[in-house]
PyMOL Python script that loads the backbone (N, CA, C, O; Angstrom):
from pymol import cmd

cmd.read_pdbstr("""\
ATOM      1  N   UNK A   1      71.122  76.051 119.076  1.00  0.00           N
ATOM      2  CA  UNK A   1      71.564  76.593 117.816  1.00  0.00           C
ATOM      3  C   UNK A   1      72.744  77.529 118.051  1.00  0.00           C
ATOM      4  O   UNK A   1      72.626  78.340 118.970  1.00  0.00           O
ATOM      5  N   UNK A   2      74.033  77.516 117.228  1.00  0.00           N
ATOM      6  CA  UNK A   2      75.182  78.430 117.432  1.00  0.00           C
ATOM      7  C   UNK A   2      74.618  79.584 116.673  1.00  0.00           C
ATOM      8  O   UNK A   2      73.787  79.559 115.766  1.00  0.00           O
ATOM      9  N   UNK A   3      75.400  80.886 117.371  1.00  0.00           N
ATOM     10  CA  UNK A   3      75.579  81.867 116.884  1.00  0.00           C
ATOM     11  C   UNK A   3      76.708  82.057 115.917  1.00  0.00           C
ATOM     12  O   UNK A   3      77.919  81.863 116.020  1.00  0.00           O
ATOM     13  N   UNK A   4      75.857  82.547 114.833  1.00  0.00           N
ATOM     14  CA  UNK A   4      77.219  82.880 113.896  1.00  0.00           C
ATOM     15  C   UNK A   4      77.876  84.492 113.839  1.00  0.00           C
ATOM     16  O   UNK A   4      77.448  85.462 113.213  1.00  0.00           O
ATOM     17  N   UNK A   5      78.608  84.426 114.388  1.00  0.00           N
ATOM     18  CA  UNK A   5      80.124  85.779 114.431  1.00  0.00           C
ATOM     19  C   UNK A   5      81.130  86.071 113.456  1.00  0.00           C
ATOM     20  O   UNK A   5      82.130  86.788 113.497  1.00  0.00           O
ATOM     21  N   UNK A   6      80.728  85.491 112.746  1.00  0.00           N
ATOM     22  CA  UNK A   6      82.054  86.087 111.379  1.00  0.00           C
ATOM     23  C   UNK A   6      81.353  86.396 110.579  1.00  0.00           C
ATOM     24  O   UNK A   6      80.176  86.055 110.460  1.00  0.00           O
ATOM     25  N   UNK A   7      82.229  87.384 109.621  1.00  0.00           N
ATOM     26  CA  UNK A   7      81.954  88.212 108.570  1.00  0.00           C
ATOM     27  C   UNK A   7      82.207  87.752 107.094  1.00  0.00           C
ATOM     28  O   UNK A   7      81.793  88.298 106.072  1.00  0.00           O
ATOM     29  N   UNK A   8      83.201  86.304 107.242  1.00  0.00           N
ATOM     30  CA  UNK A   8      83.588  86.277 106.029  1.00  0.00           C
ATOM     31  C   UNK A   8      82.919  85.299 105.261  1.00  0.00           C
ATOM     32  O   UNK A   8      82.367  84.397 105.890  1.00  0.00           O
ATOM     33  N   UNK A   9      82.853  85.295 103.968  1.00  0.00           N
ATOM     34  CA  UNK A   9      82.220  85.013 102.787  1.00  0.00           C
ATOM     35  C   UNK A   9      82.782  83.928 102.079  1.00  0.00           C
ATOM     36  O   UNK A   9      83.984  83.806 102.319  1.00  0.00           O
ATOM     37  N   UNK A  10      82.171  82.827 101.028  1.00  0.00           N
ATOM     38  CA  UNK A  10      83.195  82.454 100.070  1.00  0.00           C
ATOM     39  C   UNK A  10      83.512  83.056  99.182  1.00  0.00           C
ATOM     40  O   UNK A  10      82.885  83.771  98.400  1.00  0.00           O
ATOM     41  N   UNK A  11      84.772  82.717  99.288  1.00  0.00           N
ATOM     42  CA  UNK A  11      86.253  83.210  97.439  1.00  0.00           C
ATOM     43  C   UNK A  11      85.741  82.353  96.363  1.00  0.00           C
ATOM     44  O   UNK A  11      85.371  81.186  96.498  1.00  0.00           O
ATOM     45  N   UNK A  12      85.751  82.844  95.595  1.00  0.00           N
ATOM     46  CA  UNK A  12      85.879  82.815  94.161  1.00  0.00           C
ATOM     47  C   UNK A  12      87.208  82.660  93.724  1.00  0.00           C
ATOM     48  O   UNK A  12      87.857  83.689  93.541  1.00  0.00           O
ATOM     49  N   UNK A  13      87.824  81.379  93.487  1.00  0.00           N
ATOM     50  CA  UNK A  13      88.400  81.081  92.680  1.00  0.00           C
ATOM     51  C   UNK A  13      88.769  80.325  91.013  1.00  0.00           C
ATOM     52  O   UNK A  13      88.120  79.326  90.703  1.00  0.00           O
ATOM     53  N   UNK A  14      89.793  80.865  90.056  1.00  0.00           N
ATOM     54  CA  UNK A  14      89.387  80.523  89.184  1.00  0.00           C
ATOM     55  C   UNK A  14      90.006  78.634  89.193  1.00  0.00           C
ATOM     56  O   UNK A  14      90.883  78.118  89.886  1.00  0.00           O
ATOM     57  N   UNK A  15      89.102  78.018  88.118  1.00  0.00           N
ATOM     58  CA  UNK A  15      89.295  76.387  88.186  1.00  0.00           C
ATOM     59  C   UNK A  15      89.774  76.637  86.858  1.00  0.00           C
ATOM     60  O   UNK A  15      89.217  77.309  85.990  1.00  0.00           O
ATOM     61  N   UNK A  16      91.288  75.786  86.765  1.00  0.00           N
ATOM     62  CA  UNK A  16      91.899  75.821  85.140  1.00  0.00           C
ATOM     63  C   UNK A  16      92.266  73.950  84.632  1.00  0.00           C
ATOM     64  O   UNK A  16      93.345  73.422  84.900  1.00  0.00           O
ATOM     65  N   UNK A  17      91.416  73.404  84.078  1.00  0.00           N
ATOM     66  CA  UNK A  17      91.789  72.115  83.796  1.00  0.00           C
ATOM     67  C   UNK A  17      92.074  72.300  83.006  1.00  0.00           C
ATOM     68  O   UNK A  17      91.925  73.402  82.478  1.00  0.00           O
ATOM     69  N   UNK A  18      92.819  71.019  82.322  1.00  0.00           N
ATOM     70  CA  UNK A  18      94.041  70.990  81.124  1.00  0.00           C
ATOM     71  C   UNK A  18      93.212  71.807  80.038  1.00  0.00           C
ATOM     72  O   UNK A  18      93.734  72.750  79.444  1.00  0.00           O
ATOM     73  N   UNK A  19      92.064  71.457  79.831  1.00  0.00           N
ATOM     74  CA  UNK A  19      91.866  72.481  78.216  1.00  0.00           C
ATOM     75  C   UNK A  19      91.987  74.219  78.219  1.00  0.00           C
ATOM     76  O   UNK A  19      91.876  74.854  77.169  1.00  0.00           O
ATOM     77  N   UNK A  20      92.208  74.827  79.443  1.00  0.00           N
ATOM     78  CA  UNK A  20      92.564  76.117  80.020  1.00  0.00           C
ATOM     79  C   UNK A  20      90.969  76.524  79.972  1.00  0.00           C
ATOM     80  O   UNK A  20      90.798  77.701  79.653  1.00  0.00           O
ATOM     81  N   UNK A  21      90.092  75.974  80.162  1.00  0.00           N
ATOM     82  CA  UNK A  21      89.040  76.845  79.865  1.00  0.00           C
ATOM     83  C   UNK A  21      88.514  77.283  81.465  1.00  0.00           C
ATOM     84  O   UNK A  21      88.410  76.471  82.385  1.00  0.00           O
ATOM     85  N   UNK A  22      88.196  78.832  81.570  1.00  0.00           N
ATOM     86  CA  UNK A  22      88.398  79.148  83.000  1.00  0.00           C
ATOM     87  C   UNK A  22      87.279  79.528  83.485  1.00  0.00           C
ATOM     88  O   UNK A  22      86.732  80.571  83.128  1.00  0.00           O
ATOM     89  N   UNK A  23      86.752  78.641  84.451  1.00  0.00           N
ATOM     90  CA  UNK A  23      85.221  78.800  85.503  1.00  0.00           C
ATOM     91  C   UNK A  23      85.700  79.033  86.861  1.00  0.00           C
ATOM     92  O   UNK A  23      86.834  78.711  87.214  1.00  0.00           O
ATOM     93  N   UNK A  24      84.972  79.507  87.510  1.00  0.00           N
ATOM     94  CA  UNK A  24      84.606  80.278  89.081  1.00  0.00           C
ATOM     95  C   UNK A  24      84.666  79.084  89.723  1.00  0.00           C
ATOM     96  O   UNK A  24      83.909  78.240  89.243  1.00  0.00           O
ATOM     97  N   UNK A  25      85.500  78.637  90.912  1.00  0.00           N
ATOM     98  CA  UNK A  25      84.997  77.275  91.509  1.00  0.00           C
ATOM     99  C   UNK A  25      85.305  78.199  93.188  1.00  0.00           C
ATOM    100  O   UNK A  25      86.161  79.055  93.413  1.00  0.00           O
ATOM    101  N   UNK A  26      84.350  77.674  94.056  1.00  0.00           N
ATOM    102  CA  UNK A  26      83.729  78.679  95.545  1.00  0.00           C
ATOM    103  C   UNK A  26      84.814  77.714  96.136  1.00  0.00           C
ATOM    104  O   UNK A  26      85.012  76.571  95.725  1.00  0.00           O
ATOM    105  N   UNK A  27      85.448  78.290  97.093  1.00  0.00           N
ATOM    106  CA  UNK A  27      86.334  78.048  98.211  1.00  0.00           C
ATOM    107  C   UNK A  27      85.430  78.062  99.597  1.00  0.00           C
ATOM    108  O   UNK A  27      85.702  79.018 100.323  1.00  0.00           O
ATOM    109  N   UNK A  28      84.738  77.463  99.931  1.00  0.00           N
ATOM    110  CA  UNK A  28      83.966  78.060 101.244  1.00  0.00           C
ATOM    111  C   UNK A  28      84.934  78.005 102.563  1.00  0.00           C
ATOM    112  O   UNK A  28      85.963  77.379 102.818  1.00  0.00           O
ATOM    113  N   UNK A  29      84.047  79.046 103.360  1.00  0.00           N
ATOM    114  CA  UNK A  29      85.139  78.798 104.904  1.00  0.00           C
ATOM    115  C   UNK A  29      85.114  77.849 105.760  1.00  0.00           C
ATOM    116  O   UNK A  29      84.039  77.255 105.841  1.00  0.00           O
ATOM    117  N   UNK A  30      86.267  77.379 106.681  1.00  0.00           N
ATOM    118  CA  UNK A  30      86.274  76.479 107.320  1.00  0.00           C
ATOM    119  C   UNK A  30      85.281  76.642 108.623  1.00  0.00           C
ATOM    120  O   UNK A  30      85.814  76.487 109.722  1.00  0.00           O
ATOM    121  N   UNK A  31      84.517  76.806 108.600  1.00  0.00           N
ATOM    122  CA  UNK A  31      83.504  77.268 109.600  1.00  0.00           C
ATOM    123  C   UNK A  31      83.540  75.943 110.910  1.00  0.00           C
ATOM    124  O   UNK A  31      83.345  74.763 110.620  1.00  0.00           O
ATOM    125  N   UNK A  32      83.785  76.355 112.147  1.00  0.00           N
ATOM    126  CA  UNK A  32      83.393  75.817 113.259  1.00  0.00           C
ATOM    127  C   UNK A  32      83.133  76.318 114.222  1.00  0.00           C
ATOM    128  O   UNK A  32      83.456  77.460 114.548  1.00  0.00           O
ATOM    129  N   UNK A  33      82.038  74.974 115.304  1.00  0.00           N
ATOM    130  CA  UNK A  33      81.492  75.723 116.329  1.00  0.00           C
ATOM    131  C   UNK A  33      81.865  74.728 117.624  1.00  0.00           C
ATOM    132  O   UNK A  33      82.084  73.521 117.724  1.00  0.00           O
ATOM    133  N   UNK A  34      81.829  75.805 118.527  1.00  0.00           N
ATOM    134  CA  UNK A  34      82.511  75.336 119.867  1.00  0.00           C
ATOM    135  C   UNK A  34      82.065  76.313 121.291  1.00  0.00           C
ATOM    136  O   UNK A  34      81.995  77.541 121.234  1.00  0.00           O
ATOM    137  N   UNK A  35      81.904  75.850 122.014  1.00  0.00           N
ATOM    138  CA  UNK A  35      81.313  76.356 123.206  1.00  0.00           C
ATOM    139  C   UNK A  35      82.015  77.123 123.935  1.00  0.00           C
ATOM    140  O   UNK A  35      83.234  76.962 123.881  1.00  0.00           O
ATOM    141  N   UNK A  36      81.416  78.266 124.903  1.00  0.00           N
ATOM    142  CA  UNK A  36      82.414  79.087 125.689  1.00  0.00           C
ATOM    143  C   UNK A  36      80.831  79.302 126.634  1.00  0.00           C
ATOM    144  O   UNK A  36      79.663  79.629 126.426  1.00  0.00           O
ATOM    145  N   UNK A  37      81.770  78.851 127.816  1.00  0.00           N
ATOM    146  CA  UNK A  37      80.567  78.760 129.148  1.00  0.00           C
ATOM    147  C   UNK A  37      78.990  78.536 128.076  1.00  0.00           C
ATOM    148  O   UNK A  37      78.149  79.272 127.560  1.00  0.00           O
ATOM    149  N   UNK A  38      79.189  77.506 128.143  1.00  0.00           N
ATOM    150  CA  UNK A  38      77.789  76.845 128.010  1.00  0.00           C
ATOM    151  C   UNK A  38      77.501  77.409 126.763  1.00  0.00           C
ATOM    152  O   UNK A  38      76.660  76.639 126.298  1.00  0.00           O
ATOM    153  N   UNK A  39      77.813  78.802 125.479  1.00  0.00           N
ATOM    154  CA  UNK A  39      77.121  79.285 124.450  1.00  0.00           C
ATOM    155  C   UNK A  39      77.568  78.777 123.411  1.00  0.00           C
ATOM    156  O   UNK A  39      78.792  78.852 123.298  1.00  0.00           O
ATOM    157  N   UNK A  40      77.025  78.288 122.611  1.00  0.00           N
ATOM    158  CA  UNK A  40      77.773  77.866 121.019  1.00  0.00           C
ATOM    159  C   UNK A  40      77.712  79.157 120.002  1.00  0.00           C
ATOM    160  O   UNK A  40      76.830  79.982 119.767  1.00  0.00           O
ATOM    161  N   UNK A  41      79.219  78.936 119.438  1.00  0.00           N
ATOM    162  CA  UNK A  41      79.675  80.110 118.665  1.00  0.00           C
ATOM    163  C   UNK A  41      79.936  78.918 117.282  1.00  0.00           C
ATOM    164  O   UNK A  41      80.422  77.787 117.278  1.00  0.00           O
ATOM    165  N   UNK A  42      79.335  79.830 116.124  1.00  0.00           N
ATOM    166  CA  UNK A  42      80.408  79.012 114.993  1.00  0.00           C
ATOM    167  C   UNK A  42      80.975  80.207 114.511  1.00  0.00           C
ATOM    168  O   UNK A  42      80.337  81.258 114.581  1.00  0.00           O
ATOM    169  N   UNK A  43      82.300  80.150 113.946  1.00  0.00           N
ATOM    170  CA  UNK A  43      83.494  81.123 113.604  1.00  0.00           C
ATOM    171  C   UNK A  43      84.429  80.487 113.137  1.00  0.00           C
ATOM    172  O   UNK A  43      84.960  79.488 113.622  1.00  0.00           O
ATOM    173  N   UNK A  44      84.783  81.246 111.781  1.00  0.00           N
ATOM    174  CA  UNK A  44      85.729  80.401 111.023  1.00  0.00           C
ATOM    175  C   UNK A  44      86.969  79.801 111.787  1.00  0.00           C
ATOM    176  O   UNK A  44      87.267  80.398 112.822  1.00  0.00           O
ATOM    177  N   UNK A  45      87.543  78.989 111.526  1.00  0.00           N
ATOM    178  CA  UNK A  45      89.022  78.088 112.202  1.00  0.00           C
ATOM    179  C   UNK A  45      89.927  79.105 112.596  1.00  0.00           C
ATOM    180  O   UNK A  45      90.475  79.056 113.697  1.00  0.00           O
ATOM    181  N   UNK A  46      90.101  79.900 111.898  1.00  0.00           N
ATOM    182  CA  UNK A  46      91.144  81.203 112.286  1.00  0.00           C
ATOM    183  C   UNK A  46      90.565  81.743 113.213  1.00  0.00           C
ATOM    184  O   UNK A  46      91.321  81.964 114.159  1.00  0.00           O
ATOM    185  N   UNK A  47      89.430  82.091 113.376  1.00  0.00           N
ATOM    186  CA  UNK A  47      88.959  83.071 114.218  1.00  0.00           C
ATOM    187  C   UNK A  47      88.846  82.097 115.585  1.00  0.00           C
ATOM    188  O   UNK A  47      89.233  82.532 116.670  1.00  0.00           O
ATOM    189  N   UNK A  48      88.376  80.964 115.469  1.00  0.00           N
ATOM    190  CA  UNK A  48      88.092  80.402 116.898  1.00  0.00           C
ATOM    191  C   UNK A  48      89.215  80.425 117.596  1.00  0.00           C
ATOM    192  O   UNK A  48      89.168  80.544 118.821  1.00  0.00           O
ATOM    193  N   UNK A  49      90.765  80.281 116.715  1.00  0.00           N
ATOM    194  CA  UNK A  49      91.513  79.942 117.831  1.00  0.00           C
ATOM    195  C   UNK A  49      92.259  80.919 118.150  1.00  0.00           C
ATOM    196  O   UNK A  49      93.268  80.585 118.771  1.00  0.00           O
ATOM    197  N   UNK A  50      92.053  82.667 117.832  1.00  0.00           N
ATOM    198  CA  UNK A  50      92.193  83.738 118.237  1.00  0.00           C
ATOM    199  C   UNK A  50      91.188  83.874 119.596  1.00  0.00           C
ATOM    200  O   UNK A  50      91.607  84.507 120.565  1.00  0.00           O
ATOM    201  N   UNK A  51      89.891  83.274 119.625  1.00  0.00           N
ATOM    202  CA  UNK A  51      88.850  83.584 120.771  1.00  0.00           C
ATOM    203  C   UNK A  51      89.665  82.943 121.666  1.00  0.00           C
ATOM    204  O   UNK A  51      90.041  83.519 122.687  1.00  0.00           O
ATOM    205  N   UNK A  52      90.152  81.222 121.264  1.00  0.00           N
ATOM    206  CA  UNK A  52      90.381  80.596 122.389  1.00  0.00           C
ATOM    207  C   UNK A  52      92.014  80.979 122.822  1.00  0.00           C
ATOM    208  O   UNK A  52      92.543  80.318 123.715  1.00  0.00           O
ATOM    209  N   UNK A  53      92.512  81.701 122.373  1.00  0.00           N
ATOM    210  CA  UNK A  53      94.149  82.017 122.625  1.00  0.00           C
ATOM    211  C   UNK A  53      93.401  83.205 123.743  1.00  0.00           C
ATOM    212  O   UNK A  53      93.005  82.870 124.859  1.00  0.00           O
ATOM    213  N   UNK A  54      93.308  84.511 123.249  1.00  0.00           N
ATOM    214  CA  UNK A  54      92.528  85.177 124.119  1.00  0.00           C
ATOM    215  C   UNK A  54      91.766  85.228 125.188  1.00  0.00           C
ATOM    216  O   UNK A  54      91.599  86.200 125.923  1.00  0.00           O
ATOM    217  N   UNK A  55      91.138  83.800 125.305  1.00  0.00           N
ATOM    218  CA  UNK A  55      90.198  83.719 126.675  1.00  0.00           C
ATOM    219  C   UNK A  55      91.276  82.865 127.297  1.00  0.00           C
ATOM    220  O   UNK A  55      90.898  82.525 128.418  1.00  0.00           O
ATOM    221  N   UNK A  56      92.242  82.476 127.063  1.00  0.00           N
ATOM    222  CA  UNK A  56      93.067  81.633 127.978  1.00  0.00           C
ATOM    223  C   UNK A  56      94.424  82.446 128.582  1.00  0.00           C
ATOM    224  O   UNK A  56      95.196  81.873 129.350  1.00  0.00           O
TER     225      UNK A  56
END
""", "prot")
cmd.dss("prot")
cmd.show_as("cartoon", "prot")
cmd.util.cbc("prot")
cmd.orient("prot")
């Protein structure tokens, strides 16, 4: 099972189809997981490839 390390949440964005009538539609994060010596991490796409710039 990965460990999850990020903090961030889904956005709330507004959804405007042609009749303008305006509802909440969720943006979720790009969440992935990937190994570092043998441990699985999941961490959003941004964040993994700050870990993996950093460990290299």
């Amino acid at each position: 099972m990965a460990i999850k390390i990020t903090n961030k949440r889904t956005n709330f964005a507004n959804n405007r189809p042609n009749c303008l009538k305006i509802t909440k539609k969720p943006q979720k994060v790009n969440m992935q997981t990937f190994n570092i010596g043998g441990l699985k991490i999941k961490t959003s796409a941004r964040e993994a490839r700050s870990i993996k710039k950093a460990l290299s």
